[in-house]
C-alpha positions as semicolon CSV with decimal commas, in nm:
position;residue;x (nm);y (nm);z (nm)
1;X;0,313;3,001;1,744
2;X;0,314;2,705;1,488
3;X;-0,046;2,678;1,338
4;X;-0,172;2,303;1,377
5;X;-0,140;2,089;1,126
6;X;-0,079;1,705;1,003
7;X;0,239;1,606;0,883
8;X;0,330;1,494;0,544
9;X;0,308;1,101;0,440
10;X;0,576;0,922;0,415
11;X;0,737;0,598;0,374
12;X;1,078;0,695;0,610
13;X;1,168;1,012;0,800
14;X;1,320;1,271;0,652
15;X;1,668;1,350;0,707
16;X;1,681;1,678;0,935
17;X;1,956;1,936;0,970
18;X;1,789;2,119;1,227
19;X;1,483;2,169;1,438
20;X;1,181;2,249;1,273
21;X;1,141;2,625;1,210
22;X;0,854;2,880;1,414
23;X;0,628;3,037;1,152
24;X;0,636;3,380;0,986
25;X;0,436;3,509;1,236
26;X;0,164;3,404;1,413
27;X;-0,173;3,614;1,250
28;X;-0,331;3,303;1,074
29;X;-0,329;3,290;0,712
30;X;-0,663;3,427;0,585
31;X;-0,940;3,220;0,424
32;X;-0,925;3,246;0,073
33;X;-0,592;3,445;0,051
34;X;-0,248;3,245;-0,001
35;X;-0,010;3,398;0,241
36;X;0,378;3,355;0,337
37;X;0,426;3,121;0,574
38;X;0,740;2,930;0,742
39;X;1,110;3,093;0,588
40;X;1,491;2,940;0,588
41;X;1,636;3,239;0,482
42;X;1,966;3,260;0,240
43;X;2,217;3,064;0,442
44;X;2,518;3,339;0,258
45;X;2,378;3,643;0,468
46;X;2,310;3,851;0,200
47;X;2,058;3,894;-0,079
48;X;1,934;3,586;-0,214
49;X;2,035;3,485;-0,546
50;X;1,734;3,239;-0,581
51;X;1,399;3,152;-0,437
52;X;1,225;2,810;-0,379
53;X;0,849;2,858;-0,293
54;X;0,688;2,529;-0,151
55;X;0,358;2,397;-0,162
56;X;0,188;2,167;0,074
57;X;-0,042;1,921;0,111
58;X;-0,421;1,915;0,184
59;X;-0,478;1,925;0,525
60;X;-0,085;2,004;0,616
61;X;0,024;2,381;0,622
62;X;0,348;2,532;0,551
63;X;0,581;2,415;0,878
64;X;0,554;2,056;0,703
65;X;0,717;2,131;0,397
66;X;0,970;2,384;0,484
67;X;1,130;2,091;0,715
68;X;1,233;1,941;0,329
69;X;1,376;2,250;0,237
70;X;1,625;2,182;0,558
71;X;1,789;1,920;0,371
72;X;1,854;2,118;0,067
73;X;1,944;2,517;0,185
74;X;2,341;2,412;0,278
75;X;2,382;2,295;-0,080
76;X;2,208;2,650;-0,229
77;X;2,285;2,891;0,021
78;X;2,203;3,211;-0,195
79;X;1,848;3,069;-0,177
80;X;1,552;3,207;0,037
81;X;1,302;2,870;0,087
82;X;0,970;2,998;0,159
83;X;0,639;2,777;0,242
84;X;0,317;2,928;0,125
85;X;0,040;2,879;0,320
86;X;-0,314;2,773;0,128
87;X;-0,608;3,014;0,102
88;X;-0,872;2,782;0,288
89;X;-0,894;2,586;0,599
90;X;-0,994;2,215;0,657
91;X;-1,212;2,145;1,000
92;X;-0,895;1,928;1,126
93;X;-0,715;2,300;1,187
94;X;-0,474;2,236;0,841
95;X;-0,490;2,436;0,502
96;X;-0,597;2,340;0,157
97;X;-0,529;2,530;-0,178
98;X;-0,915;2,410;-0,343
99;X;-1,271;2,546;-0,202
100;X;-1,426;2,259;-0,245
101;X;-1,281;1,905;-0,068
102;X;-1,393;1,668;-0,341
103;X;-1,098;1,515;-0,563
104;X;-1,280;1,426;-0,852
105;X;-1,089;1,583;-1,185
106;X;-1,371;1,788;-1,190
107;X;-1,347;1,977;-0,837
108;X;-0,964;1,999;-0,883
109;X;-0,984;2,153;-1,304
110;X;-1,226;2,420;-1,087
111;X;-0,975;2,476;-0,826
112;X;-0,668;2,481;-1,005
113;X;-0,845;2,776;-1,226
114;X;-1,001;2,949;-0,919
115;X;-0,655;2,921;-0,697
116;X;-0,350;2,977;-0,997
117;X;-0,406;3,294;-1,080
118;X;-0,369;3,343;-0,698
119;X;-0,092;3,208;-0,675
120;X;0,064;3,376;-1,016
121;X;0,016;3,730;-0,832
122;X;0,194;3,568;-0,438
123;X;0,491;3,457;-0,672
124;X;0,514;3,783;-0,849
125;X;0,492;3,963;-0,550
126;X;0,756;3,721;-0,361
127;X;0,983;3,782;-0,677
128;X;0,959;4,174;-0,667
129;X;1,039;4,172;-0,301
130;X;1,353;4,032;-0,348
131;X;1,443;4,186;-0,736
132;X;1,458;3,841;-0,856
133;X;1,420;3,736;-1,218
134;X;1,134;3,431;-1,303
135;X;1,375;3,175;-1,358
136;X;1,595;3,207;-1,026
137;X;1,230;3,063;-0,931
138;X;1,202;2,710;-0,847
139;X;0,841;2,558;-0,755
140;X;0,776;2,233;-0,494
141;X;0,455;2,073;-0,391
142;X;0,369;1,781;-0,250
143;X;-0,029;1,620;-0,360
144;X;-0,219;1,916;-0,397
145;X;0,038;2,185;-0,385
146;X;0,175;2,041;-0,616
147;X;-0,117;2,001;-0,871
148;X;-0,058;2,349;-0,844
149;X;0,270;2,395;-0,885
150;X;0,235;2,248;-1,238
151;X;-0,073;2,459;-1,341
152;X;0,050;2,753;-1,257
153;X;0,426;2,703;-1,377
154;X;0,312;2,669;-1,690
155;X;0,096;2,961;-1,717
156;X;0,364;3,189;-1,580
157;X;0,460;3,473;-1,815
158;X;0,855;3,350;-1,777
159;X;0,973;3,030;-1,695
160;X;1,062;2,932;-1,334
161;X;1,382;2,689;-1,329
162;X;1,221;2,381;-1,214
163;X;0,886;2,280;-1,058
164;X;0,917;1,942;-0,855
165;X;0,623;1,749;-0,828
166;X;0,595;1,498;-0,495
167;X;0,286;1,253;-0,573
168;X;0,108;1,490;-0,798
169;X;-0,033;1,488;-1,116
170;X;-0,306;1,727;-1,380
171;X;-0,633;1,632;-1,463
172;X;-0,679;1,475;-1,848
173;X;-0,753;1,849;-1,963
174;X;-0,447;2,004;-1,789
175;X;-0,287;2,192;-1,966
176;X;-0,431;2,282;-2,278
177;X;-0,219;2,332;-2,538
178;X;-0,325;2,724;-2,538
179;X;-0,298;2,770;-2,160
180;X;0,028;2,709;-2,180
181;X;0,294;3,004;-2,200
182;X;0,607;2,887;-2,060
183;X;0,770;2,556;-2,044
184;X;1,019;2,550;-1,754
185;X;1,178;2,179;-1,664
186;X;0,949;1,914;-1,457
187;X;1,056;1,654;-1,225
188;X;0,786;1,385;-1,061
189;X;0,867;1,213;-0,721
190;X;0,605;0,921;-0,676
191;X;0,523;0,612;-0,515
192;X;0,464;0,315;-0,708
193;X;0,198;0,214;-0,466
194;X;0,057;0,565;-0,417
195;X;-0,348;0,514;-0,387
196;X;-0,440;0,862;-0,376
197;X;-0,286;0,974;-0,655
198;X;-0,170;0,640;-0,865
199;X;0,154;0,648;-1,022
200;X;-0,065;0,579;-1,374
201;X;-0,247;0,962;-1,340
202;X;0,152;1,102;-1,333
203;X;0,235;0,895;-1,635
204;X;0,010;1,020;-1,816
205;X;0,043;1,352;-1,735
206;X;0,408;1,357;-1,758
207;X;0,340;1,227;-2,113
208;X;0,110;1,508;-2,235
209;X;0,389;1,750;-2,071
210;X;0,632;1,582;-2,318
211;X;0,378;1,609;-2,617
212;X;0,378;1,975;-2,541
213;X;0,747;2,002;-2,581
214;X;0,787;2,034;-2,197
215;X;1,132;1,880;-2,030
216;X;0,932;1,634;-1,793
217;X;1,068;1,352;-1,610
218;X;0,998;1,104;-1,353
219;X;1,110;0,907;-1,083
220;X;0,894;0,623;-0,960
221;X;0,959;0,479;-0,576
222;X;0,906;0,127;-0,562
223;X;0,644;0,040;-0,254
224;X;0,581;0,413;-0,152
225;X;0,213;0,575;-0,131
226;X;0,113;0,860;-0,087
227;X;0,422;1,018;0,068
228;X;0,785;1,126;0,002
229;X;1,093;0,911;0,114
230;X;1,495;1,010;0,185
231;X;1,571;0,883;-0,137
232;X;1,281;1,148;-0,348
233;X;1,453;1,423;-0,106
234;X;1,745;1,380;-0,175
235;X;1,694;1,361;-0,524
236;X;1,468;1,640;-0,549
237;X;1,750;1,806;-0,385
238;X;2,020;1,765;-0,686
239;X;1,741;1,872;-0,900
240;X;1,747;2,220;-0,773
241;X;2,111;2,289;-0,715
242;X;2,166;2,198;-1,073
243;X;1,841;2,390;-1,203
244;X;1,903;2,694;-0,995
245;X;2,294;2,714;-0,991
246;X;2,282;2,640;-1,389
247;X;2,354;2,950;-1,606
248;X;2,121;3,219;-1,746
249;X;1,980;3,162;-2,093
250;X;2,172;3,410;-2,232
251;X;2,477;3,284;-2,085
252;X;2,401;2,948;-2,223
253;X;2,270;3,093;-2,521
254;X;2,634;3,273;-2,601
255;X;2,816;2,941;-2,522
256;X;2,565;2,717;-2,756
257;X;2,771;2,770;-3,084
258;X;3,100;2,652;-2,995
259;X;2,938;2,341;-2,766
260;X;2,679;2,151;-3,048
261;X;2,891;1,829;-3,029
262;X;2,857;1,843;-2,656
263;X;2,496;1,967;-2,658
264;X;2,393;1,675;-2,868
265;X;2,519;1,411;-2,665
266;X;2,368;1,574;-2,344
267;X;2,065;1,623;-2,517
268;X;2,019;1,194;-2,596
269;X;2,145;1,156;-2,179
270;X;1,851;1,367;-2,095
271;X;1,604;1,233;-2,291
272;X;1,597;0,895;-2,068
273;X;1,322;0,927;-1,818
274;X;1,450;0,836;-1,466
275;X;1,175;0,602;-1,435
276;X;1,323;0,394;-1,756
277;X;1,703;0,490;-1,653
278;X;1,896;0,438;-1,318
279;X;1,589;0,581;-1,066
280;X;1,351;0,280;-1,079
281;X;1,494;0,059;-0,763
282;X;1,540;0,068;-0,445
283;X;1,874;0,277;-0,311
């Protein structure tokens, strides 16, 4: 039984690979506890190497978001892509990750401290399950999921590999310089036109990422709200093969010494934004 919920905004439908997949199982999740929800298993058959953990929407529940995760498993097939399902229900029969439904920065700084360490103890349980390390972890969420996703990757005690971000953004607080205790790489997906969250609130928080010595980057979608197109997908996609399928830091570590040249000149690539490089137009 697939729990009712609304869909995800979006500008154009995403690409599919398959039909939609059932849930985990059909108990409901329960109020106030984040629970697993919809799966695509590691494509390989075996133990997974890596696993994504998505975050929805307010109002939306786990079956919308794992549908992205269709577009990206052939490409990382030694992942497991699970959706998590929010701790509270909304009166239209969908999910949200806050108590209270008020987005004013105030409701969502309360929230994002009531819910994170929540979801800290779901991700190190998901992680034990499968004997996974913290950065063969990558994080998605879309609006409020993914306010979460970046308060609570960068309280984690390691690293994850990546956290996406689809139209979200922190309050002005968020993060304190103290809260913070690991600094994985951050991507933003957003629409240009996006009224709900404005494109303006990621700026700026992409900005105080940077100031914190955080790897943050955006990539703007000219005319999109509040909502994720093909293009964000499929971008979003690249992100995570490269993030997850990258090597270990001690791998990379052992490498570093013979590869500064090389390391330098990657290192003044990456510092463009994709909003001020190739990512700010149309595809």
């Amino acid at each position: 039984m697939v729990r009712p919920c609304t869909g995800m905004g979006r500008k154009a439908a995403m690409t599919s690979l398959a039909a939609p997949l059932p849930a985990a199982d059909d108990a409901p999740a329960r109020d106030g506890a984040i629970s697993a929800g919809p799966m695509i298993s590691a494509l390989s058959c075996g133990k997974p190497a890596f696993l994504v953990v998505l975050l929805h929407e307010e109002g939306a529940c786990g079956q919308d978001v794992i549908n992205l995760a269709l577009n990206w498993a052939p490409e990382l097939p030694k992942a497991d892509f699970l959706a998590a399902e929010a701790p509270f229900v909304t009166e239209g029969g969908g999910r949200r990750w806050f108590p209270d439904d008020p987005m004013t920065p105030e409701a969502i700084s309360a929230g994002l401290a009531a819910v994170g360490p929540k979801l800290e103890a779901f991700l190190a349980e998901m992680l034990a399950a499968r004997r996974l390390p913290d950065h063969h972890l990558a994080l998605v969420g879309f609006s409020q999921g993914a306010m979460l996703a970046l308060h609570a990757g960068l309280r984690r005690p390691n690293a994850p590999a990546v956290v996406i971000s689809f139209g979200g953004a922190l309050p002005e607080d968020d993060p304190a310089a103290e809260a913070v205790t690991a600094r994985p790489p951050v991507v933003f997906i957003h629409g240009e036109a996006d009224a709900v969250v404005p494109a303006a609130q990621m700026i700026a928080t992409r900005d105080r990422l940077k100031a914190l010595g955080i790897a943050a980057k955006s990539m703007r979608r000219p005319e999109l709200g509040h909502g994720v197109d093909d293009v964000g997908i499929i971008a979003a996609g690249d992100v995570l093969t490269q993030s997850l399928k990258k090597k270990p830091p001690a791998a990379a570590a052992q490498e570093s010494h013979d590869q500064d040249s090389h390391d330098q000149d990657s290192d003044d690539h990456d510092d463009h934004d994709h909003d001020d490089h190739d990512h700010d137009h149309d595809h």
